[in-house]
N, C-alpha and C positions, 0 to 999 in steps of 0.2 A: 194441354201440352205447351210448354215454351216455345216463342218463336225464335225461328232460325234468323239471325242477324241481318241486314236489309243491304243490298246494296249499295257503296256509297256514291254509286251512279243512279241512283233513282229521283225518277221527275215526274208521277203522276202519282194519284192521289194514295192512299191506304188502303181503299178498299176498291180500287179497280180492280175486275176480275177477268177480261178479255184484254193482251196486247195484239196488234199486229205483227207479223212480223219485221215491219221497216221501223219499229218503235223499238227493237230489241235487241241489246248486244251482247258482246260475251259478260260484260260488269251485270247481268239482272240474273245469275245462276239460284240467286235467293229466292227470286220470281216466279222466274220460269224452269226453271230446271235447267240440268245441263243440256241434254237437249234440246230444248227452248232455245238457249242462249248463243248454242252454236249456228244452231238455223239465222236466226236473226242478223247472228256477224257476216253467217254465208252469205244471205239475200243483199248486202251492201256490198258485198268485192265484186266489180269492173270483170264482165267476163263467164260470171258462175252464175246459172241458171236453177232457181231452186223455187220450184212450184209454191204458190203462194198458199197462206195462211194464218191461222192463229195462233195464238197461247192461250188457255185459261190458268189464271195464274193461282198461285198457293193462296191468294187470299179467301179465292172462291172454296178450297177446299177447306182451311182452316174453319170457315164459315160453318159448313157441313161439319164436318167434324166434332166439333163443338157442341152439335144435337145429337152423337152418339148415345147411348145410355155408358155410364161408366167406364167410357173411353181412359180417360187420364190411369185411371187404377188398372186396368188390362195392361197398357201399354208398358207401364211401371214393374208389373209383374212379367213381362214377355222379356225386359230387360236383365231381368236377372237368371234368366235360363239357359243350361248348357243348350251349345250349340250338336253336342251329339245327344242332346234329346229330343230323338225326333218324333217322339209320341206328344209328348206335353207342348212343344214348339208346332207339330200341325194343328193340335186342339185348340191351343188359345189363338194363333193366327187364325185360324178357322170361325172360329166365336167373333173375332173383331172385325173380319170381313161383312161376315153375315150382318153385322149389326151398321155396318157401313152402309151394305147393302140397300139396307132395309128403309134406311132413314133418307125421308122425301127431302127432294130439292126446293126449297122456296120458290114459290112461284116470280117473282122478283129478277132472286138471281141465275133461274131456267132462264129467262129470256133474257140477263145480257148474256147465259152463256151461250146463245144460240143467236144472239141480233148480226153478226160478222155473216152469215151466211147466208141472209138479205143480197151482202153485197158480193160476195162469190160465187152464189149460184147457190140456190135450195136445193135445185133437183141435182148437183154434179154430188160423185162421189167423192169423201173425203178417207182419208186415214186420219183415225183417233188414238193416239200414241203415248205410251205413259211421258215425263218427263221428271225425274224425281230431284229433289238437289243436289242426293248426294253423288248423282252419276255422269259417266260421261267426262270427268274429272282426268286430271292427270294424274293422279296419285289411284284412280277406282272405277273404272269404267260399269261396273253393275248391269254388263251386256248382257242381253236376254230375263234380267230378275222382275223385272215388269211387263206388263201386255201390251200389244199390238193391235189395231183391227183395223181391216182392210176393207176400203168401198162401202163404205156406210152411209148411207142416202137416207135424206129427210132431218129437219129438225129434231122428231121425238128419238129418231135412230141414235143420233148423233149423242143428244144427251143423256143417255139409258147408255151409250157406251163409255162418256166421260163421268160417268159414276161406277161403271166397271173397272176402268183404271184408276181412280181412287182406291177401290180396294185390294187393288193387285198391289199396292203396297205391302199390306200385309201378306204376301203368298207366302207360302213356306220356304222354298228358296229365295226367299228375298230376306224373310228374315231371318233364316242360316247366314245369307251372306254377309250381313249386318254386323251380325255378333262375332263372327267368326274376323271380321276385320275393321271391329271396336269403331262400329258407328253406332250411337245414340239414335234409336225409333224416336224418342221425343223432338230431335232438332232435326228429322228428315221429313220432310214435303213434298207432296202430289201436285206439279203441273199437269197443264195435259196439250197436246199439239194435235190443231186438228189442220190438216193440209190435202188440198185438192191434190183426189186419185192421177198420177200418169198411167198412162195404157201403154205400159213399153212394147218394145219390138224384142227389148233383151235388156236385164238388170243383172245387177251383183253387187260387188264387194271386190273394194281397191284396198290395197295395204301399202304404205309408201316404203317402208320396212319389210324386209324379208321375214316373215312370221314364222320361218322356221328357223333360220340362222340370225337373223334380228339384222342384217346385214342392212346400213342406211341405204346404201348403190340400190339396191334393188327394189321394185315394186311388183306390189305381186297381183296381177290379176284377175277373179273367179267369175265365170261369166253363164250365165242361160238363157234358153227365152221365154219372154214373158214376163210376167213378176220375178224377182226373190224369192217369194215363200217356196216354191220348190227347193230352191239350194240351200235357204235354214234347216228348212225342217228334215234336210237328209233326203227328199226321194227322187232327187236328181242330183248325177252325179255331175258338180262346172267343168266347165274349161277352164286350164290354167296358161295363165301367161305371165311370163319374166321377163321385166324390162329391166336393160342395166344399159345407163348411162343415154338414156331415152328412145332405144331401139332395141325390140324385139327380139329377145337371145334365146328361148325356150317356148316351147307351148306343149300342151295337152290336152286336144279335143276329147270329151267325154261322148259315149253313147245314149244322150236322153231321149228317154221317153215319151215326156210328157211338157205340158208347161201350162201353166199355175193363171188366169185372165180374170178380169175382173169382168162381173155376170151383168148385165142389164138391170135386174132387180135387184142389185144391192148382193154384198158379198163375192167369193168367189169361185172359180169353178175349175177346175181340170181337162186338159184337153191334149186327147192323146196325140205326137204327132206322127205324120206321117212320113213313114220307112225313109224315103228318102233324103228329109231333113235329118233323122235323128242323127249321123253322123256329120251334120255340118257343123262348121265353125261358128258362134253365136257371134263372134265380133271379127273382122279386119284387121289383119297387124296396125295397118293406120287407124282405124277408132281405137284401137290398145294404146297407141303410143298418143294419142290427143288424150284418152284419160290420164296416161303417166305423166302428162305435160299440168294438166288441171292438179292432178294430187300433186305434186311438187308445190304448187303454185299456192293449194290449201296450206300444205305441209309450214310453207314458209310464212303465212299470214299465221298460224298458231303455234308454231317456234315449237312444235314437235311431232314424230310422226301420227297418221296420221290412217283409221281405220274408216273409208268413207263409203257409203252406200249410194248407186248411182243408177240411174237410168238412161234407156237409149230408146229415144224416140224419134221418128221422120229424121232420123241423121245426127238429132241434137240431143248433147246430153244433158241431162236433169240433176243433181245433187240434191239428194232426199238424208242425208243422213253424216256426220264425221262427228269424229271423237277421236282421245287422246290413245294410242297403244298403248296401255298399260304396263303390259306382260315384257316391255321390250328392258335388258338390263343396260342403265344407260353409259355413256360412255367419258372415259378420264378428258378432262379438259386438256387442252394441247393448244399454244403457241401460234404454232406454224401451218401449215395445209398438209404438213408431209405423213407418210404414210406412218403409222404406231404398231408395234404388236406389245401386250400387256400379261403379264403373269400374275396369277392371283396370287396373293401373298395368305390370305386365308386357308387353302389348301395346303400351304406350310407348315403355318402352326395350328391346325388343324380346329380351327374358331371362323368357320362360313357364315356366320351369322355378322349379321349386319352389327357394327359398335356407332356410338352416340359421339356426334363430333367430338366432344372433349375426353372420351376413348381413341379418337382417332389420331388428334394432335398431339397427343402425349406417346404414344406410340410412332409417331415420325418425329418427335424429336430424342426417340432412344432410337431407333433407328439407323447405321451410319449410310444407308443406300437409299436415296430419294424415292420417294412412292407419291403415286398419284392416286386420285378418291375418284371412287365412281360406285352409287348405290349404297352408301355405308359400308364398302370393302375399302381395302388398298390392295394397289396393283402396282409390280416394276417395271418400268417400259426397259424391256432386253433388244430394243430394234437396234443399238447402233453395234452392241455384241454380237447380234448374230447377223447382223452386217459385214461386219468384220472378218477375213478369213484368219485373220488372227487370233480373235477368241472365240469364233461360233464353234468349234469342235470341244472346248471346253466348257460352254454355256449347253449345249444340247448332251455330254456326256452327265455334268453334273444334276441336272434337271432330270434328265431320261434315266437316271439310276435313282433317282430319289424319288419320281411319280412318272412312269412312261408315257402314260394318258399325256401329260404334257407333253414330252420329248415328241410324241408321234405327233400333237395338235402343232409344234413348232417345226416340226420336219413338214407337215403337210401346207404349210404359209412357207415354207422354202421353197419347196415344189414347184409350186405356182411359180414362179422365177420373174412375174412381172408386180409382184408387191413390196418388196424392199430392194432396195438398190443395192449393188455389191461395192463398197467400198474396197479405194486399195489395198494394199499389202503395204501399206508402210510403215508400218512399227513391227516392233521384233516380234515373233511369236510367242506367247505363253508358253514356260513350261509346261510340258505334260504330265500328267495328274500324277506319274507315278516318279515326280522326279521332285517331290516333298522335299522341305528342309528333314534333316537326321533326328528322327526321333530320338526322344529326351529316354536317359534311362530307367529301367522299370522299377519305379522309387514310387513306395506308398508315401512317403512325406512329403512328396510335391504335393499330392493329393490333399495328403492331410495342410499342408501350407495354406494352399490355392482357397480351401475351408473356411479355414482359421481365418483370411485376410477378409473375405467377404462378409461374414460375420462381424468380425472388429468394426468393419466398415455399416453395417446394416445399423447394427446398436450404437454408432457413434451419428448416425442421420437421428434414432428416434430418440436420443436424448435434446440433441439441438435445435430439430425442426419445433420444439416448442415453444425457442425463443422468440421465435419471429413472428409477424402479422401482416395485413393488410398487403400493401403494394410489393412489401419489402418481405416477404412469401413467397411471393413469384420468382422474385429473384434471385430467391434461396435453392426453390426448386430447379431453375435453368440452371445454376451450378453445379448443386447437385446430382442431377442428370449426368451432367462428365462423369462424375466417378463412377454411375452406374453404368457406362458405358465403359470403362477401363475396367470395369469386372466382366461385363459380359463380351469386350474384346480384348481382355488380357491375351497376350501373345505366345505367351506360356500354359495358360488354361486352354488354348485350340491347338496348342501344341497335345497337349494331355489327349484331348477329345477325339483331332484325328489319329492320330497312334493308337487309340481303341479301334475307331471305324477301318484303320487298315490292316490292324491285324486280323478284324473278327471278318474281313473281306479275303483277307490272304489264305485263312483256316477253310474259308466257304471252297475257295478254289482251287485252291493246293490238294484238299483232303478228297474233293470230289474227285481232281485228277489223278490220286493218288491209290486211292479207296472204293472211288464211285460213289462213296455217300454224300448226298447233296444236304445243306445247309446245317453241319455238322456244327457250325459256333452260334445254333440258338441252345442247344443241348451244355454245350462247355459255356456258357453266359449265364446258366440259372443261378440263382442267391449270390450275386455277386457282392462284396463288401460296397456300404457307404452310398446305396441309391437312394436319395432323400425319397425319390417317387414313389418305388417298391414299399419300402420302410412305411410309408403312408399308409399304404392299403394293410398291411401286418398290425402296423398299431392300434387301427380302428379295430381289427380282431380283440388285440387284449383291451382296449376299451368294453366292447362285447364283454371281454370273461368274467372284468368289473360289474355289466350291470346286470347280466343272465345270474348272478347269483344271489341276487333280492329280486325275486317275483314281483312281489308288489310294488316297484321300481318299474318293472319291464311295464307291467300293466298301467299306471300310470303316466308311460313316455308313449304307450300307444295311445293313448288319448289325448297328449299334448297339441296344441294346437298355435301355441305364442311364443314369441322368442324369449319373454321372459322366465320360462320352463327352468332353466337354469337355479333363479331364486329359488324358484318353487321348491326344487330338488334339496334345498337350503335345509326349506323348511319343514320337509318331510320328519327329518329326526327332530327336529323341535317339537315335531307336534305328538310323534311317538312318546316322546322322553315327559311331554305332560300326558296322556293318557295313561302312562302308566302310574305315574305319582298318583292322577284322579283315583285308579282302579284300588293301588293301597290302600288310600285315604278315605276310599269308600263315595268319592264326591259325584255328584251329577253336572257339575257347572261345563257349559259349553265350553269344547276346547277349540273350535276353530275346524274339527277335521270335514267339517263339512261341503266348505272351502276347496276340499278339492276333488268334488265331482266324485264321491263315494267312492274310493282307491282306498282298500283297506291298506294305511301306509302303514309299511313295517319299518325298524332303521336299515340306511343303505343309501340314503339320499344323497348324505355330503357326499360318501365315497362315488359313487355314481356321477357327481357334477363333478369332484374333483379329477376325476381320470378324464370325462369331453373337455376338463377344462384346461388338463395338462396337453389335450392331441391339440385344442383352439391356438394353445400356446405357440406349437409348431408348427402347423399345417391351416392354422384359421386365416391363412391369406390368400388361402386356395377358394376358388369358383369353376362353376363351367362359363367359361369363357374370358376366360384369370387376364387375357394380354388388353382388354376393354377396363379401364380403372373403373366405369362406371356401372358393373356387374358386380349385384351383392355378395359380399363375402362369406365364407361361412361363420365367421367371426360376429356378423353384423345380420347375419339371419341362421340360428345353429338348427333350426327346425330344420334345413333342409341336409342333415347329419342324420336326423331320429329314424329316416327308414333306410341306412345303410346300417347303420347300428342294428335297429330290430333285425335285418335280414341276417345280419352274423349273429344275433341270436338265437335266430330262427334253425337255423343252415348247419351251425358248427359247435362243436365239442368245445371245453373250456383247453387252453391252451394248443390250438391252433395257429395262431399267428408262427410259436416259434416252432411247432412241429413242420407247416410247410417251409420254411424257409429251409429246415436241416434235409427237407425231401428235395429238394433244390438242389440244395448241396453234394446231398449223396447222387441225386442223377450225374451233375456237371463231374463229379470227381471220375463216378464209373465210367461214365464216355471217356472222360481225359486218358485213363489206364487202358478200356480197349482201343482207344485209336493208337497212341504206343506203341501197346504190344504187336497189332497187326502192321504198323509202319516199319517196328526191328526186322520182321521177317522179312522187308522186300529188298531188295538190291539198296546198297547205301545206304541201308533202314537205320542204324543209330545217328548219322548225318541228318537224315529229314526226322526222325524224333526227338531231336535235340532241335531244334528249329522249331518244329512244334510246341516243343515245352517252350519254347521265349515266346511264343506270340499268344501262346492260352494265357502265361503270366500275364506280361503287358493288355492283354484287353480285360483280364478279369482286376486287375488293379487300378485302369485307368476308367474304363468304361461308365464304371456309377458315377463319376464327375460331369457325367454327359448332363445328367438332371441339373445340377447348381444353379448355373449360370443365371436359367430361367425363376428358377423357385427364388436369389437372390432378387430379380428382378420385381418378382409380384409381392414380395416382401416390404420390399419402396413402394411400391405402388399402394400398396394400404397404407400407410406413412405418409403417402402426400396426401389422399383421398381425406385420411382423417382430418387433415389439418384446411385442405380445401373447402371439406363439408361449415368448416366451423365459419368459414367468411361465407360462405353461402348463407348462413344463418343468422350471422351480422348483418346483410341485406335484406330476409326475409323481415328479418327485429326491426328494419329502417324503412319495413316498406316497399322496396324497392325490387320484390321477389315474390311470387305466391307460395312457392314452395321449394325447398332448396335444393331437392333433387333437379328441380329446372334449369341450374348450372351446367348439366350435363346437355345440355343441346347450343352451350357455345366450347370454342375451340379456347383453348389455353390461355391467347394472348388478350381475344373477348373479352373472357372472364380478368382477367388482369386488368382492362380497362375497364368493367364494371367496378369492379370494387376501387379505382383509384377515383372515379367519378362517381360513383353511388346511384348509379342508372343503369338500367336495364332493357334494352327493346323486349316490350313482351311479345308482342306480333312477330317479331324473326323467331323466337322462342316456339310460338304455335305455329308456325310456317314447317320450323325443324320437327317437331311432334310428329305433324303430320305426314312429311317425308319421310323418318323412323317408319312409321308404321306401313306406309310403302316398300322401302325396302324391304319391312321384315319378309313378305309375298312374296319376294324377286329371290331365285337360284341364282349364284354366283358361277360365270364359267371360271374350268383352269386358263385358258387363252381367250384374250378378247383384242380385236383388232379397230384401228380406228375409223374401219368404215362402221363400227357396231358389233361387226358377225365373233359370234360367239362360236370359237374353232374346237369341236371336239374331238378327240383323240381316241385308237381303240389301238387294241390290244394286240392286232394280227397274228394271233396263235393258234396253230392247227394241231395241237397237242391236248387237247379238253375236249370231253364229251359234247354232243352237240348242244346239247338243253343247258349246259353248262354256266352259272353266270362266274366270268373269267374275271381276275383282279390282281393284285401282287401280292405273292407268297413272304411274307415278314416276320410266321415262326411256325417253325418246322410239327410234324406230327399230323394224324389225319382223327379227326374226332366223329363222333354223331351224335346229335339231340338235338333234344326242343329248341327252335328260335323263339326266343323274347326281342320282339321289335322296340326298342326305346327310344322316345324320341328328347323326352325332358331326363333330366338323371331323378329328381325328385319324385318322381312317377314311377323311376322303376323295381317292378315286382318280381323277382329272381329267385328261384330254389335251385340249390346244389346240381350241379349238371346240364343247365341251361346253356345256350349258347348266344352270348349278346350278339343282337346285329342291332346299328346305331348309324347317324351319318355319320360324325368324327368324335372322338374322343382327345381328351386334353387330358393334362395330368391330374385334373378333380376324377375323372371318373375309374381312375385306378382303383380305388377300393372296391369297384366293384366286380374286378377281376379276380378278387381272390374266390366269389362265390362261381363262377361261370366256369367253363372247361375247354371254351372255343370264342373267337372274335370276329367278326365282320364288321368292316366301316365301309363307309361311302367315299371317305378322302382318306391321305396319308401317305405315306411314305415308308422306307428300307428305315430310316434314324427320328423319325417321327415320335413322340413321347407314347404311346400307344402299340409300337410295335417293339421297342426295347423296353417296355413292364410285359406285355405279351411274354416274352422270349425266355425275360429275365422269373416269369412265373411258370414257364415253361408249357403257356397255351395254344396250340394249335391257331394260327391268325390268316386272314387274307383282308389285304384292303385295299383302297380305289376300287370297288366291286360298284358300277354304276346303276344309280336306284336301288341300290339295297332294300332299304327299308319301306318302299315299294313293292317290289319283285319278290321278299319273301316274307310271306305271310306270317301271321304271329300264331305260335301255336304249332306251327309246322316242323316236321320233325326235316334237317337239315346233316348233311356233311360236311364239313370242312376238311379241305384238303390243303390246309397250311407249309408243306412242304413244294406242292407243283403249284398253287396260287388260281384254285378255285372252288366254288361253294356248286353243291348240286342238292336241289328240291326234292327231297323224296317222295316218291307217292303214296297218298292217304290208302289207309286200307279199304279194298272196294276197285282200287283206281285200276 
């Protein structure tokens, strides 16, 4: 196995195998573990009391290790196993223990790893504790994935347990959690910490962080008596206590039973207490507040919060245990001390997933509203908005119509009336929403114009952007950027946009008040003209009708595996067009069809690449998660095309695309004629039907413009991406790069100063890696505040079934079927009538609304790209449905009720 990288604070030899803990800092995590390492910083802070002891360090293991049988080759094979395999991932874990197990200690180095307790005491009890490297970390705590043991007396005790956690290495949760968050078994190491037993009076678990709202003010403390092990392992329930601001605001004495002592002979034992302890309080508001005082105190020597295990003995307390919070999402940097509220801006455009700094910075500077970063998201600080009594009524209308969950999470930080300050009244008031400049008149040529300009403008970047290189690149693309900002805030094109959104708002409420029928303009919105999004999902149908009609095509693209499939598809009729010459001519000479994996290829090939090649033409700038430049294209990886395709071959009849589109049609027109006719009949009926008819016009003319804007934007963005890649590859060519996707973890201006100097920090590079991969762990909240606390928002509506999961209704109609839980779009496996539930959707995963019949997401909004293709395909949708893709099971037959804005779980049969 390779070793993991050495400390560059190490001072004793290679093969020492016992430290002390006054020998040990946080720099020796190669050593000792993270565990290790923390103990060691603990035992030198002024103050903090952390019962003595050792480390055996990863050299002792490596040692061992190394007389495995067939270690290296297991290990190797263990890494290339899914992590949902959990029959083959407990076997081989299980095989490599065993063989850990098995294999003797040197007699050597049994006795340095045992000489330390000479000087501590043979006969006291110690704890024997994993320490791994890779845990304990900021970026991965690996709580719980190794073993513990407690009170273990005697030399031979001791070492028969530091060989026990050795192999808890390999447990099966440990290496799920491994794989599952792309750490390498070969570059992870077993310390082990053996430290003199305390005999609390009362232990637990301090969080200097709110662990349930992440809030930094708060510290939360779980308390019982005795050991710990009672409160890990579930069979006592702690006390809790809430300190905020260093005094005691909350508690909750728990009923326990029992508490958990360490035995005379080694080990430990149970010990029931008695009635009238069991409701006492296990700590003092004042010993709570002297621990909130010590965690702060840790908190700020390891510069983050801070999860610490502690004991209380004769009055004094012990520090047995801290590590980083992992779990916590961290927070936007800020200036000043003053208080922040943050909007996630991922819930907007409906991409939660963490992007790679140079997705980050290119996206603020298209941008025109400053955003701050926190966790690989952006976030808009609205505090001095809704500070303001000037604009808070129009920050929390336009917010609270677009995702309520926010509006409520921002009304609920209002609330509170001691978090943001009320600034004056001193500017004028914002108009209100309804007092819009005069919409433009209902002119398909503005459309068509607004088009045409963006276009001329898109093709005049990728002619030019070729001209340029190096330093003089960069500074194509920051100009560039303007005019991608003058398309996507032309003043005229948001003139277009909102004149949709208010008519198809006016129809919602007019017709309701009018009619009663509620959300009556997703019906008159179906197959509207010119939605590049829609159009998307339609084309990849007649792509389908191209390749469903050569069999031996379709079978050949299910076994495609490479991006270069495409060729291939080339060659298919090449290679027909000489078998058949051979078959005339009587010949046996190999013709190559070998080559392709026994596909009896018929002709059909070109036709087949040339139809993905004409959709690549149009839409190959589209990805899931299109607003990050540095998410593969579909242009740049088409594989992940081949199982929507197969599924509309699978699914659909040939000429599909444009039959749904005329069923679209014909819906929105019938609705248009009954809503009419029953408006004539009512008092002033030809005044409100004539009214009517200009606002179905106006949003079914303007409304497919809604798409543009974006679709131009991600259009550029593969345009700079291409030409970006190509200096990144100039660096790789000089050296100065390992791989040129590694550009993607610095920020725009970085990369600019790479290539004007030809250097590259690779260490910040694997710093960024490593954070990436962090993030990707971490949920984004919709509100975050700058004490940390992540402000959730609900829906407060007594109109839904109880069991109900409630969410926002975004197109009309109530459906039933199967849920298909998706979580990758490449992954997903859909037949006709299914009903997606997903976390969000972006405009890549339109295509696969045309197979589905119903929608559920996790994020999103009333104008979100996902709920206008929804509307516009005329699917039944709810979204902001919290844990979706949790909550409903896959497989499970589901309701949507896309009109009142909620999903209900049917019961299995049996139930």
């Amino acid at each position: 196995m390779a070793d993991a990288d050495s400390s560059a604070g190490e001072s004793y030899p290679s093969d020492c195998y016992v430290l002390g803990f006054e020998e040990i800092d946080r720099t020796h995590v190669a050593v000792v573990g993270g565990k290790g390492a923390h103990l060691g910083e603990l035992s030198r802070l002024e103050g903090i009391h952390v019962p003595a002891g050792y480390c055996v360090t990863t050299d002792a293991f490596r040692r061992v290790l190394a007389d495995v049988p067939s270690i290296d080759e297991r290990v190797a094979q263990l890494s290339r196993l899914d992590p949902d395999d959990r029959e083959s991932v407990r076997a081989l874990s299980a095989e490599i223990r065993a063989g850990l197990e098995k294999t003797p200690v040197p007699d050597d180095l049994a006795a340095a790893l045992t000489a330390p307790l000479a000087r501590l005491g043979e006969g006291a009890g110690y704890a024997v504790r994993s320490s791994a490297t890779a845990e304990d970390l900021p970026t991965a705590s690996f709580a719980g994935q190794q073993d513990t043991y407690l009170n273990i007396v005697g030399p031979a005790a001791v070492l028969e347990h530091v060989s026990r956690c050795w192999a808890s290495l390999f447990t099966e949760r440990a290496v799920t959690y491994r794989l599952r968050n792309g750490f390498d078994h070969r570059m992870v190491h077993m310390a082990v910490v053996v430290q003199q037993m305390v005999s609390p009076d009362a232990s637990g678990v301090m969080f200097t962080a709110d662990p349930v709202t992440s809030n930094r003010r708060i510290t939360s403390v779980e308390a019982g008596f005795g050991l710990g092990e009672a409160l890990v392992s579930g069979r006592v329930n702690a006390d809790v206590y809430t300190v905020r601001d260093g005094e005691v605001v909350d508690k909750s004495v728990a009923v326990k039973q029992l508490a958990v002592h360490a035995s005379p002979e080694g080990g430990t034992r149970e010990q029931v207490l008695a009635p009238d302890r069991r409701g006492k309080p296990a700590l003092t508001d004042t010993q709570v507040e002297r621990l909130a005082r010590l965690g702060r105190r840790i908190e700020a020597h390891f510069g983050c919060p801070q999860d610490i295990e502690w004991c209380l003995t004769d009055g004094g307390i012990h520090i047995v245990q801290s590590r980083p919070i992992t779990t916590l999402f961290p927070i936007p940097a800020a200036d000043d001390e003053k208080h922040h509220v943050y909007v996630s801006v991922g819930h907007q455009q409906m991409m939660t997933d963490p992007m790679k700094p140079l997705g980050l910075s290119l996206w603020q500077l298209t941008t025109p509203v400053p955003m701050a970063e926190a966790g690989g998201r952006l976030f808009v600080d609205v505090t001095e908005r809704l500070a303001s009594p000037a604009s808070r009524g129009k920050v929390m209308e336009s917010l609270g119509r677009s995702d309520p969950l926010i509006g409520d999470a921002l009304r609920t930080v209002l609330d509170r009336g001691d978090f943001l300050p009320s600034l004056p009244d001193s500017t004028p008031a914002e108009p209100p929403p309804d007092a819009a400049p005069t919409p433009p008149d209902t002119d398909a040529a503005l459309v068509t114009e607004l088009i045409e300009r963006g276009q001329a403008s898109n093709a005049a970047l990728e002619r030019e952007i070729g001209t340029v290189s190096g330093p003089a690149l960069f500074d194509f693309i920051l100009t560039d950027v303007e005019e991608l900002r003058r398309i996507l805030f032309d003043p005229r094109g948001l003139q277009v946009i909102m004149s949709a959104l208010n008519a198809s708002w006016w129809l919602n409420e007019r017709l309701e008040a009018w009619l009663g029928d509620k959300s009556v303009a997703d019906a008159l919105t179906q197959s509207v003209p010119g939605n590049v999004t829609s159009q998307m999902g339609l084309a990849l149908l007649d792509v389908a009708d191209v390749v469903r009609s050569h069999p031996d095509v379709v079978a050949f693209l299910r076994a495609a595996d490479s991006d270069d499939f495409l060729d291939e598809l080339d060659r298919l009729d090449e290679l027909v067009e000489r078998e058949d010459v051979h078959e005339r001519e009587g010949s046996d000479e190999d013709d190559g069809l070998d080559e392709l994996d026994g596909v009896n290829a018929a002709a059909g090939g070109r036709a087949a690449g040339d139809a993905i090649r004409a959709f690549l033409g149009k839409h190959g700038m589209r990805c899931a998660g299109e607003i990050d430049i540095t998410r593969p294209r579909w242009s740049e990886r088409p594989t992940t095309l081949l199982p929507l395709i197969l599924n509309n071959v699978d699914n659909f009849e040939p000429g599909a695309g444009e039959q749904r589109f005329q069923e679209g049609l014909r819906t929105a027109r019938t609705k248009e004629a009954e809503v009419l006719e029953r408006l004539r009949a009512l008092p002033d009926g030809e005044a409100k039907a004539d009214e009517t008819t200009r606002m179905i016009n106006r949003v079914r003319t303007f409304i497919g413009y809604r798409e543009y804007p974006k679709y131009f934007m991600v259009s550029r963005y593969l345009h700079y991406k291409r030409a970006l890649l190509e200096e990144a590859e100039r660096l790789v060519r000089a050296g100065a790069l390992a791989e040129k996707e590694d550009v993607f973890f610095l920020g725009f201006h970085e990369f600019r100063d790479a290539v004007r100097t030809g250097q590259v920090d690779g260490r910040l590079i694997r710093r960024r890696e490593e954070a990436f991969r962090a993030h990707q762990t971490l949920t984004p909240p919709r509100v975050l505040t700058s004490d940390g606390e992540a402000v959730t928002g609900a829906y407060r509506r007594a109109d839904v079934p109880d069991d109900a999961l409630v969410g926002l209704a975004v197109s009309a109609g109530t459906v039933e079927g199967r849920a298909r839980v998706v979580t990758d779009l490449a992954q997903a496996e859909l037949t006709a009538g299914d009903i997606l539930v997903t976390a969000c959707t972006d405009p890549s995963w339109s295509p696969l609304f045309v197979t589905v019949k119903g929608l559920v997401t996790e994020a999103g909004g009333l104008m979100t790209h996902g709920a206008v293709v929804a509307r516009e395909y005329g699917l039944p949708a709810v979204v902001g449905v919290e844990d979706a893709t949790r909550l409903i099971p896959d497989g499970r037959r589901i309701r949507v009720h896309g009109t009142s804005g909620y999903v209900e779980v049917l019961p299995e049969e049996g139930d």
